[in-house]
PyMOL commands that place a pseudoatom at each C-alpha (Angstrom):
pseudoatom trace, name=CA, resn=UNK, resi=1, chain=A, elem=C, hetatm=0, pos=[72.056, -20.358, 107.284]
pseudoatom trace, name=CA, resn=UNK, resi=2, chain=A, elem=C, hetatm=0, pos=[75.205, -18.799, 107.780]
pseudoatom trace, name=CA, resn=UNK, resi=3, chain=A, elem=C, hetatm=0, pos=[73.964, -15.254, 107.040]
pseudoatom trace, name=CA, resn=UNK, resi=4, chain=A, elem=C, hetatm=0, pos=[70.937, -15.412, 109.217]
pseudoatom trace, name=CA, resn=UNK, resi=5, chain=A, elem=C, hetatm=0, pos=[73.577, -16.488, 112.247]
pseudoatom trace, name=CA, resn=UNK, resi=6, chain=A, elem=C, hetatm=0, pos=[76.327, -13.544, 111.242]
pseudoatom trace, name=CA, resn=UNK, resi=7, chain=A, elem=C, hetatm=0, pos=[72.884, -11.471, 111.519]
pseudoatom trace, name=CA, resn=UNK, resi=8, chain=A, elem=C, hetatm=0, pos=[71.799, -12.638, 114.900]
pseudoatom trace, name=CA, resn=UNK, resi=9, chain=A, elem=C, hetatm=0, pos=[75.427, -12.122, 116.227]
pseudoatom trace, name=CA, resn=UNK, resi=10, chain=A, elem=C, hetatm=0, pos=[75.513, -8.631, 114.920]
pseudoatom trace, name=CA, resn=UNK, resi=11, chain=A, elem=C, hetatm=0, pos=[71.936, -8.106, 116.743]
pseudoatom trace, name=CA, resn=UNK, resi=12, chain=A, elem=C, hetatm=0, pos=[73.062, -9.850, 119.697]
pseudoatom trace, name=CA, resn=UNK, resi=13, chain=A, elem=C, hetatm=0, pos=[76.758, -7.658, 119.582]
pseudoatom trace, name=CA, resn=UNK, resi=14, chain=A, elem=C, hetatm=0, pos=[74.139, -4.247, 119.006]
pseudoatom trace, name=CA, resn=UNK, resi=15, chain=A, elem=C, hetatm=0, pos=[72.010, -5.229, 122.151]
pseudoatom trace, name=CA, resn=UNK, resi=16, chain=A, elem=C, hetatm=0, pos=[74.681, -6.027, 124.344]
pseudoatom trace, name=CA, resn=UNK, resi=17, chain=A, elem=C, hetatm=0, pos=[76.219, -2.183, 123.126]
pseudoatom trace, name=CA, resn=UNK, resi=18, chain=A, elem=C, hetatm=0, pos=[73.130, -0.815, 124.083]
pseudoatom trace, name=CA, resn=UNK, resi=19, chain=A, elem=C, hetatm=0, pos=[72.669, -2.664, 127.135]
pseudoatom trace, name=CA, resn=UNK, resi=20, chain=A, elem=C, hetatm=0, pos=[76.080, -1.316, 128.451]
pseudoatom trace, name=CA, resn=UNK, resi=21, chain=A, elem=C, hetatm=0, pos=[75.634, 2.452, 127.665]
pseudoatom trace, name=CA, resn=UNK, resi=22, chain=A, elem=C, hetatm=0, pos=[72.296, 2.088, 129.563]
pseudoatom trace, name=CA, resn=UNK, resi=23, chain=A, elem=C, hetatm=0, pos=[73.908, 0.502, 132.149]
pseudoatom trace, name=CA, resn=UNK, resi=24, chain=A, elem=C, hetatm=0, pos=[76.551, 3.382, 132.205]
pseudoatom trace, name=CA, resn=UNK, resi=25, chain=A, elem=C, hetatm=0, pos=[73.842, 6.348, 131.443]
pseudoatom trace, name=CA, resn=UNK, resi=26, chain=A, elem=C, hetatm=0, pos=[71.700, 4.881, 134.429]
pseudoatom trace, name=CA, resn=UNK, resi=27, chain=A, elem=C, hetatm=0, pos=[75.332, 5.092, 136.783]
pseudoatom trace, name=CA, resn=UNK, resi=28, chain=A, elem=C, hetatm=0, pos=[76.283, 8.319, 135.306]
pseudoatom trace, name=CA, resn=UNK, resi=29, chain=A, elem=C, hetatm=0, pos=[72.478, 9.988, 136.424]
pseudoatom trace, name=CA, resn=UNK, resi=30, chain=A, elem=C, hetatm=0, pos=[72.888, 7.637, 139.970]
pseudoatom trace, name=CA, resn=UNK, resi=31, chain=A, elem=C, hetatm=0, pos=[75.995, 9.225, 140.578]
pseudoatom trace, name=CA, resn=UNK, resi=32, chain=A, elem=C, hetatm=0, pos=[75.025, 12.997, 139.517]
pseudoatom trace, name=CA, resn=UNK, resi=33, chain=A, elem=C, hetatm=0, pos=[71.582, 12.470, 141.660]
pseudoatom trace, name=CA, resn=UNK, resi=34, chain=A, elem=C, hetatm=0, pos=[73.775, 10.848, 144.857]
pseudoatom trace, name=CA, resn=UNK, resi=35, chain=A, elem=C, hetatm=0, pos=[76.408, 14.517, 144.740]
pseudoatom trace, name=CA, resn=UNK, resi=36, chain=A, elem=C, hetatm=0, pos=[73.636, 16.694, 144.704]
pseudoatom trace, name=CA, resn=UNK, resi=37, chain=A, elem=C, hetatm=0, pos=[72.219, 14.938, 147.754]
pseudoatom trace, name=CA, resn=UNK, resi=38, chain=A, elem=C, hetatm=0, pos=[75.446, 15.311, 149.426]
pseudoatom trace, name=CA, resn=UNK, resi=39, chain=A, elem=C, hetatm=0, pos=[75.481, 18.922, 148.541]
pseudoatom trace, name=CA, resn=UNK, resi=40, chain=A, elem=C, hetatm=0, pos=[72.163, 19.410, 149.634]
pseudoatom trace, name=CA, resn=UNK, resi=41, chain=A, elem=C, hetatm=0, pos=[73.184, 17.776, 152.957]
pseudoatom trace, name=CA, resn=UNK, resi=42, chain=A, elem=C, hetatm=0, pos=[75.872, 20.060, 153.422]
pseudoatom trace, name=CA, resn=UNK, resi=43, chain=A, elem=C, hetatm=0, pos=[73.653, 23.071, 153.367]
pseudoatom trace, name=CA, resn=UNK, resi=44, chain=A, elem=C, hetatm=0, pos=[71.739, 21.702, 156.233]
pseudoatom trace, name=CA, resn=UNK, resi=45, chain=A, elem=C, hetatm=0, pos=[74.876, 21.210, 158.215]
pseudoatom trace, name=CA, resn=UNK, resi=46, chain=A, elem=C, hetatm=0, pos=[75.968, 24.571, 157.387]
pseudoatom trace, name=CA, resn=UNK, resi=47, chain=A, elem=C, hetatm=0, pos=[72.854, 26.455, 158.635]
pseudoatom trace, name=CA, resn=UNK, resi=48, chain=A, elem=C, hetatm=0, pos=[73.800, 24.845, 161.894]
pseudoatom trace, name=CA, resn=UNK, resi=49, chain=A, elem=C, hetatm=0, pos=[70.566, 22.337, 161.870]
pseudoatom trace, name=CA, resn=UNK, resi=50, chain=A, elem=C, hetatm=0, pos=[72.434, 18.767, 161.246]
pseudoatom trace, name=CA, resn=UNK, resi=51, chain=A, elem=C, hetatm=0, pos=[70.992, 18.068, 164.643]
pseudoatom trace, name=CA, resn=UNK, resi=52, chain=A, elem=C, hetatm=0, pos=[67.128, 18.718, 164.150]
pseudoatom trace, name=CA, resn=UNK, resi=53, chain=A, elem=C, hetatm=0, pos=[64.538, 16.676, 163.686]
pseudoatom trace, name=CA, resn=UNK, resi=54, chain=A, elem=C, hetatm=0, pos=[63.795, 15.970, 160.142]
pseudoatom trace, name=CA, resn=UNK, resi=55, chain=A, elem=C, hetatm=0, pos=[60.325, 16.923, 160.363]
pseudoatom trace, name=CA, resn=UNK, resi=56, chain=A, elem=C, hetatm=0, pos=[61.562, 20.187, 161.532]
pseudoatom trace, name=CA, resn=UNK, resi=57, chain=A, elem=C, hetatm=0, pos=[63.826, 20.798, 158.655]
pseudoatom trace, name=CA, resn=UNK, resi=58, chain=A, elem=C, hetatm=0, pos=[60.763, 20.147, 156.082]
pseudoatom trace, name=CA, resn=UNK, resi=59, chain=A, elem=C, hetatm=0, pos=[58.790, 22.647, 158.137]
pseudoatom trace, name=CA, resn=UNK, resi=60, chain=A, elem=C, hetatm=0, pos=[61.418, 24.979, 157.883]
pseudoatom trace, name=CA, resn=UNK, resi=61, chain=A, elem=C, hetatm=0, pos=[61.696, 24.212, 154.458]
pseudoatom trace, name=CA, resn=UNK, resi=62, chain=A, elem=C, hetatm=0, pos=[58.347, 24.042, 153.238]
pseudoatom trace, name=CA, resn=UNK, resi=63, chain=A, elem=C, hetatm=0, pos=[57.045, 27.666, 155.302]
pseudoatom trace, name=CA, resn=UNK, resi=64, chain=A, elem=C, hetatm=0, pos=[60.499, 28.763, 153.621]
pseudoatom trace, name=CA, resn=UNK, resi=65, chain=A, elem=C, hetatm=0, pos=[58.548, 27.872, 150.411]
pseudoatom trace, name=CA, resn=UNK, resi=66, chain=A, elem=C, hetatm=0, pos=[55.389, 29.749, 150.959]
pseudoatom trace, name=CA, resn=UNK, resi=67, chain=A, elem=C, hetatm=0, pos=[57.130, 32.956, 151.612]
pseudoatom trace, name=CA, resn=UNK, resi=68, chain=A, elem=C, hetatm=0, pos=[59.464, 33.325, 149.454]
pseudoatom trace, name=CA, resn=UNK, resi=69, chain=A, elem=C, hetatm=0, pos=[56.609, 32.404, 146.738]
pseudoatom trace, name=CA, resn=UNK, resi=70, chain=A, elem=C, hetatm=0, pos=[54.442, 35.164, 148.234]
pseudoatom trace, name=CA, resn=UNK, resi=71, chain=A, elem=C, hetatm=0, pos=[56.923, 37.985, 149.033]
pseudoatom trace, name=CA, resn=UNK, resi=72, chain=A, elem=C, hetatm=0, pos=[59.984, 38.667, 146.610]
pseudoatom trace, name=CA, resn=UNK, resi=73, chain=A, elem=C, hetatm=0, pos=[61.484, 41.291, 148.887]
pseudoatom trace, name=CA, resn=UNK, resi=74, chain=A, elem=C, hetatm=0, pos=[62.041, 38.060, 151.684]
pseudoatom trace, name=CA, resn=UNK, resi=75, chain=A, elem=C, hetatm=0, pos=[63.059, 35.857, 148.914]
pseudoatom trace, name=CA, resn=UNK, resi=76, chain=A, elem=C, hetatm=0, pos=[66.033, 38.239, 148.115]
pseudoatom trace, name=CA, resn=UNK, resi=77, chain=A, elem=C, hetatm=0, pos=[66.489, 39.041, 152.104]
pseudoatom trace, name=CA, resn=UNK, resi=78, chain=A, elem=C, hetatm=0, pos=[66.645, 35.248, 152.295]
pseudoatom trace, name=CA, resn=UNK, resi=79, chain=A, elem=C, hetatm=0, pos=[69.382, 35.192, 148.942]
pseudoatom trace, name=CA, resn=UNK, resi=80, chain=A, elem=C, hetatm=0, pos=[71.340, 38.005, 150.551]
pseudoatom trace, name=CA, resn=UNK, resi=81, chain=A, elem=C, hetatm=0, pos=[71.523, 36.019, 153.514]
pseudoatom trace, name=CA, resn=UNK, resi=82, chain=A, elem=C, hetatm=0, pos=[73.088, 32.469, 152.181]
pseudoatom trace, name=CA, resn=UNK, resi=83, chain=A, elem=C, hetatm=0, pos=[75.406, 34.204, 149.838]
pseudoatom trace, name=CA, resn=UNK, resi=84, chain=A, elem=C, hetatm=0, pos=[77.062, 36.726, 152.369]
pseudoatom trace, name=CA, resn=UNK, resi=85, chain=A, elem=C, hetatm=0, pos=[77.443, 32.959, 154.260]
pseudoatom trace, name=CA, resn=UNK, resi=86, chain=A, elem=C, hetatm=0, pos=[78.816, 30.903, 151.060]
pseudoatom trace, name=CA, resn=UNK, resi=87, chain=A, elem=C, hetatm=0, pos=[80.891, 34.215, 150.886]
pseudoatom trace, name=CA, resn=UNK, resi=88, chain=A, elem=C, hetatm=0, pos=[82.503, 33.828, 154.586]
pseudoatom trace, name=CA, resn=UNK, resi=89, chain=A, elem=C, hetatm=0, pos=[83.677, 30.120, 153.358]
pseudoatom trace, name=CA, resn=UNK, resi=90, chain=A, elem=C, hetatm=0, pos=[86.531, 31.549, 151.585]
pseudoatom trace, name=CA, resn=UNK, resi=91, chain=A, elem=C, hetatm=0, pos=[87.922, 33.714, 154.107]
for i in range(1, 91): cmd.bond("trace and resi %d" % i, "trace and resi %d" % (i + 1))
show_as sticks, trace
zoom trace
């Protein structure tokens, strides 16, 4: 009996393991996900629109989608755009 119990504690020791990097994996991509929404919250307030309706802002966001999918040259008037204003950040 002995060996079939040193077994089940090794099996039980190995699920517990794996239970815990899960447990960390799961934080790790909670934690990654949770900065980018920050981030992605920050952009918003720097546009000057952290007041708006959020309806508005998908609007925005969503026509901002169309054309930049149907016309490159305002896609890359739209790029030149934010990164002259990332740019002024480190005035």
């Amino acid at each position: 009996m002995r060996p079939l119990r040193s077994r089940l504690a090794r099996m039980r020791a190995a699920i517990t393991r794996l239970e815990r990097m899960r447990r960390s994996s799961s934080s790790e991509a909670r934690k990654k996900d949770t900065r980018e929404k920050i981030e992605l919250g920050g952009l918003i307030v720097k546009a000057g629109l952290r007041y708006e309706k959020r309806a508005l802002l998908l609007g925005l966001l969503i026509d901002g989608v169309d054309r930049i999918k149907a016309d490159e040259a305002e896609r890359a008037r739209l790029l030149a755009i934010g990164a002259e204003a990332f740019g002024r950040d480190h005035e």
